[in-house]
C-alpha positions, 0 to 999 in steps of 0.5 A: 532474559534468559530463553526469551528473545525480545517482542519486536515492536511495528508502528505505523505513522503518517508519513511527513514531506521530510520522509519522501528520502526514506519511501525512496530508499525502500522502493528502491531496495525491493528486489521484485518489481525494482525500479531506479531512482533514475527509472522513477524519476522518468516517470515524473516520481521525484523527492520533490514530487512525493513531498507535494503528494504527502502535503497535498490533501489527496495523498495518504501516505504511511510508513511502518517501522520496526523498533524505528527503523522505517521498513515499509511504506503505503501511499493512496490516492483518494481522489482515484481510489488509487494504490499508489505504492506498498513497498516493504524492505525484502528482510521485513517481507513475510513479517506483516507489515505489507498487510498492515500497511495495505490494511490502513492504505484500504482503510484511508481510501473507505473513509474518503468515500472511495466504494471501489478500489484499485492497483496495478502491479507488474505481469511478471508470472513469478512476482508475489505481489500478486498472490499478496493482493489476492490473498488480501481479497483483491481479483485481476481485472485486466492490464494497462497499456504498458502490461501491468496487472490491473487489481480492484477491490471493494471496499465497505465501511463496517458501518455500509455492511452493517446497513447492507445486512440490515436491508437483507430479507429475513426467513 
C-alpha cells in the first residue's frame, strides 16, 4: 500500500426506528443551524417521534455512512413534498454526502408523486445550506412565519422528461 491511501467506501441505507439516536446525534453535532435535544424536543422531535416517522408510510429516511460509520442522514415527507431534514456531520461536509442524500431524498419524493418539492432552512445570510440547495437547483421562494427561507423545486421522473421532450414541436 505503498503511496496510495485507502478508497473511503459511502453507503446509503434506509434508516430503521432503532436509528432515531443516531439522526439525533448528527443533527445535534452540526454547527450551522444547530439545535438541541432540548430545542428539538419543544418542537415535538423526540426519539420517539422520529421512530414513528421511519415506521410510518409517509416518511423516507436515509443514512449515509462512510466505512460504517453513520455521517449523515436525509428524511422527507411524501405526503407534503417535504424536506424534512439533511444533516451530515461537520468533519464529512464537502465530501458528498448531503448531495448524495439530498439526491436519494428528491428521488423518494418523485416516485410518491410529488411534482413540487419544498424545504425550508434558516436566514441566517452567512449559513451554506443555502448556496447548497441553490447549487443542487433548488430557488428561494419566500419565509415562514418564524424567518426561515422557504426553497422549492421541481421534480420530473426521467420517464415525465422524456414525455415532456416527446410532446416539444419539432423544426
Amino acid at each position: 500500500m505503498f503511496g496510495s491511501k485507502r478508497q473511503k467506501l459511502m453507503k446509503l441505507r434506509p434508516a430503521l426506528a432503532n436509528d432515531a439516536g443516531t439522526l439525533f446525534d448528527i443533527r445535534c453535532s452540526v454547527v450551522e443551524n444547530y439545535q438541541s435535544r432540548e430545542e428539538l424536543a419543544s418542537l415535538g422531535i423526540t426519539i420517539q417521534s422520529v421512530k414513528e416517522m421511519i415506521e410510518g408510510e409517509d416518511y423516507i429516511t436515509t443514512i449515509a455512512e462512510e466505512d460504517g460509520q453513520p455521517v449523515g442522514f436525509s428524511m422527507v415527507q411524501v405526503s407534503d413534498g417535504y424536506v424534512f431534514a439533511c444533516f451530515v456531520r461537520p468533519e464529512f461536509e464537502g465530501k458528498g454526502f448531503g448531495r448524495a442524500l439530498m439526491n436519494v431524498a428528491e428521488e423518494g419524493l418523485r416516485r410518491g408523486g410529488v411534482q413540487k418539492a419544498w424545504l425550508s432552512t434558516g436566514p441566517e445570510s452567512e449559513l451554506r445550506a443555502a448556496g447548497f440547495y441553490l447549487h443542487l437547483g433548488w430557488y428561494k421562494d419566500g419565509y415562514l412565519d418564524d424567518g426561515q427561507v422557504v426553497f422549492r423545486k421541481t421534480l420530473i421522473s426521467a420517464e415525465q422528461d422524456a414525455s415532456a421532450d416527446a410532446e416539444k414541436p419539432r423544426h
